[in-house]
C-alpha positions in Angstrom: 63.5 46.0 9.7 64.7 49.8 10.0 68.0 50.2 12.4 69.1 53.4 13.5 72.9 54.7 14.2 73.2 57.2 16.8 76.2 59.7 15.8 77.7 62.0 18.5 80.3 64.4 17.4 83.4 62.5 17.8 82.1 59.2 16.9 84.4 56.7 14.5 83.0 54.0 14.2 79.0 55.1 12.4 80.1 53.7 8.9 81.0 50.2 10.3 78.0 49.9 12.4 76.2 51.3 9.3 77.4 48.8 7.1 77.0 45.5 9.3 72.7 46.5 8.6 73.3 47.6 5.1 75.6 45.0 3.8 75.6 42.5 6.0 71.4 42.4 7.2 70.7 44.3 3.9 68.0 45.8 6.4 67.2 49.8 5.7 69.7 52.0 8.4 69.6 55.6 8.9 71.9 57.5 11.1 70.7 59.6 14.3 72.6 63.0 14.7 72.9 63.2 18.4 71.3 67.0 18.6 68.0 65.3 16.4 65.5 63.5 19.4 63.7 62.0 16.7 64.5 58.0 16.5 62.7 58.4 12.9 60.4 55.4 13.5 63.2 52.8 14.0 63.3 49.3 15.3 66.3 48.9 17.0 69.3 51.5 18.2 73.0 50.6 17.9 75.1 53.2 19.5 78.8 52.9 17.7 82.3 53.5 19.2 84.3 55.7 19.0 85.1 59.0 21.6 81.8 61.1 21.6 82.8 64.5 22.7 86.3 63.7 23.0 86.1 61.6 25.6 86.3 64.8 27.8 85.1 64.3 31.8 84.6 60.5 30.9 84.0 58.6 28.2 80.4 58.8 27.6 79.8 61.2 30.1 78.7 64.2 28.2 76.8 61.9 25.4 74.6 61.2 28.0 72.8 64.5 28.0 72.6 64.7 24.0 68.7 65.1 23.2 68.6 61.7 21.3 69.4 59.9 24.5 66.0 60.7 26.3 64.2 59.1 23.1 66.7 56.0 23.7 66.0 55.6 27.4 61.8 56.4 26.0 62.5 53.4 23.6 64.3 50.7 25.3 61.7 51.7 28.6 59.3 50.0 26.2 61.4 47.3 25.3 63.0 48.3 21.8 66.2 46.6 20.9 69.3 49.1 21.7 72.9 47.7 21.8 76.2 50.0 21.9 79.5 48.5 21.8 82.9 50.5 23.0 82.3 54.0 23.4 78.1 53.3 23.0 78.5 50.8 26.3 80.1 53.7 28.1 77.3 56.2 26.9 74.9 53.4 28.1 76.4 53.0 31.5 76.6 56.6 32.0 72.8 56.7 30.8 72.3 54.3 33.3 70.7 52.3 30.7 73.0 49.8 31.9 74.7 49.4 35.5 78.4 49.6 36.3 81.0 52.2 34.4 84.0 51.4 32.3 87.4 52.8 33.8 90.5 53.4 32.5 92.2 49.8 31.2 94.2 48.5 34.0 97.5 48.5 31.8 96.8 52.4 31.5 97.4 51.9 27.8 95.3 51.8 24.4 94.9 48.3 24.1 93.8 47.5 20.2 93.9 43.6 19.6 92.2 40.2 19.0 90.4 38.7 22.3 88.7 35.8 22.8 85.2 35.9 24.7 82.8 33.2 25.9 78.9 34.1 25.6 77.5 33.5 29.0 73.4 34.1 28.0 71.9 33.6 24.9 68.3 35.2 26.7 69.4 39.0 25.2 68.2 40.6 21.9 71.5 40.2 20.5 73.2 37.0 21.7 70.2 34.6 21.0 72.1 33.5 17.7 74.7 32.2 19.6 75.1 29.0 22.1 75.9 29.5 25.4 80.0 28.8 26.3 80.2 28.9 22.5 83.7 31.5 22.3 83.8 34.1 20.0 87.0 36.1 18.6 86.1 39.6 18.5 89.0 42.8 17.9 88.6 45.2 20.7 90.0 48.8 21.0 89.6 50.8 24.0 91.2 52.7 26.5 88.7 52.7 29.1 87.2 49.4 28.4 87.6 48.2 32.5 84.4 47.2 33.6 83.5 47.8 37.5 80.6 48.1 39.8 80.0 47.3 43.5 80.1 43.9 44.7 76.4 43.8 45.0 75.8 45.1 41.3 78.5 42.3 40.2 76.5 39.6 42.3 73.5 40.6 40.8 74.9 40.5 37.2 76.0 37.2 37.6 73.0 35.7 39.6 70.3 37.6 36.8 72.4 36.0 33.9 72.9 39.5 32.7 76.9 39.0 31.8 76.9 38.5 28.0 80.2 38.1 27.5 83.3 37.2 29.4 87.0 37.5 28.3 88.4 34.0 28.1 91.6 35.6 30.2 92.9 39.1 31.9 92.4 41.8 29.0 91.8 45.0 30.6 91.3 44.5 34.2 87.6 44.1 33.9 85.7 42.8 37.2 84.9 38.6 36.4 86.7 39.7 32.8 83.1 41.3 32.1 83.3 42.2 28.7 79.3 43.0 27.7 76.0 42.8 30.1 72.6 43.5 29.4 69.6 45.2 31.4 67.4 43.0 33.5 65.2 42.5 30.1 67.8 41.7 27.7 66.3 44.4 25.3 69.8 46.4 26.2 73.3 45.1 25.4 76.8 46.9 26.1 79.9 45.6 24.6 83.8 46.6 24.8 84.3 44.1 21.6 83.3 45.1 18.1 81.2 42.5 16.4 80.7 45.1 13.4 84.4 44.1 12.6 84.3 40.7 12.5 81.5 39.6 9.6 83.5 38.2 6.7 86.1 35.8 6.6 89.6 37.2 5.3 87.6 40.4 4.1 89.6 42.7 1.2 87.9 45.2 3.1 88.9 43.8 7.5 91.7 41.9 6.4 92.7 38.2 7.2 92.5 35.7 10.0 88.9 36.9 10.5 86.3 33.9 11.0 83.1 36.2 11.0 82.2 35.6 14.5 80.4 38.9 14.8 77.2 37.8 12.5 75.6 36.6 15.6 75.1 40.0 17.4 73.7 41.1 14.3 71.4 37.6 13.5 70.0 37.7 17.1 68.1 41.1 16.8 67.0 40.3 13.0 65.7 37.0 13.7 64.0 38.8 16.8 63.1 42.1 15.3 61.3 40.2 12.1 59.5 38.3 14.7 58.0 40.4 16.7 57.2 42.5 13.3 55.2 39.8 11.7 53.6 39.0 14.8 
């Protein structure tokens, strides 16, 4: 299975995301420089965190226009896998790939930690790994990581089963402590936590007191992905 890494300029977080396929799927990955609108025959699209254009206007706001974003929408209009997580779920939600936007964090402050999170649907591309109410502990780091929409988005979210993940307790200020939803197909996931940083246990390489709770994001669209591939 061939995954590809959308880079904007400002992106940080590329090499993780890069290395979750490589060295933890040991799939094939190739990164997709935002300016390029060829998806270069991929089979899924993660788009990384980070703070694509300096998170000037909003976060995500600008990224949204980049030429590789059409070929997303084109791709995940035809059901191809595409997950972005932090700064990728803002570029989704400014996309409108996804509904809502992300807001500043109620604290107003940087808020880099451990959270715990409960999945909510195991019905997406990248949560069907996982059981539902089975919590996860996932590091976050965001600024503008507060998930909001109108009431009637919200109701619709949570009637559609399209909240993937919910903060076990108050984090960021996030409506329902939404921390990731999905489109109406489950082909698109956006997530404020990073499950690229939490794949092996007390890593040399992401430290201790990790239980590599992330692998399911990551086993989901493989197990999917190979699936549909041999079918």
């Amino acid at each position: 299975m061939k995954f590809g890494v959308v880079v904007f300029p400002g992106s940080n977080c590329e090499k993780d995301m890069a290395d979750a396929v490589s060295l933890y799927l040991k799939e094939e990955v190739v990164f997709l420089w935002h300016h390029d609108a060829d998806l270069k025959g991929v089979d899924a699209v993660l788009l990384p965190g980070g703070f694509s254009y300096g998170d000037y206007l909003r976060s995500g706001a600008i990224a949204r226009f980049s030429p590789v974003m059409e070929s997303v929408r084109a791709f995940a209009d035809k059901g191809g896998p595409v997950l972005g997580v932090c700064n990728g779920f803002q570029v989704l939600t400014e996309a409108h790939l996804l509904p809502g936007a992300l807001m500043r964090n109620q604290s107003l402050k940087f808020q880099c930690q451990q959270v715990q999170v409960v999945v909510e649907t195991t019905r997406t591309v990248f949560s069907g790994a996982y059981q539902a109410g089975q919590t996860l502990q996932l590091p976050i780091a965001h600024a503008d990581g507060n998930f909001f929409a109108d009431p009637d988005v919200i109701r619709q979210l949570e009637d559609n089963q399209q909240v993937v993940l919910r903060y076990t307790q108050e984090v960021n200020g996030s409506v329902n402590r939404i921390a990731g939803i999905c489109n109406e197909k489950g082909n698109v996931v956006g997530m404020m936590p990073h499950p690229e940083r939490n794949l092996w246990p007390t890593s040399p390489t992401q430290g201790a007191n990790w239980n590599g709770d992330g692998r399911g994001v990551f086993d989901s669209v493989l197990s999917l992905g190979l699936s549909l591939l041999k079918a």
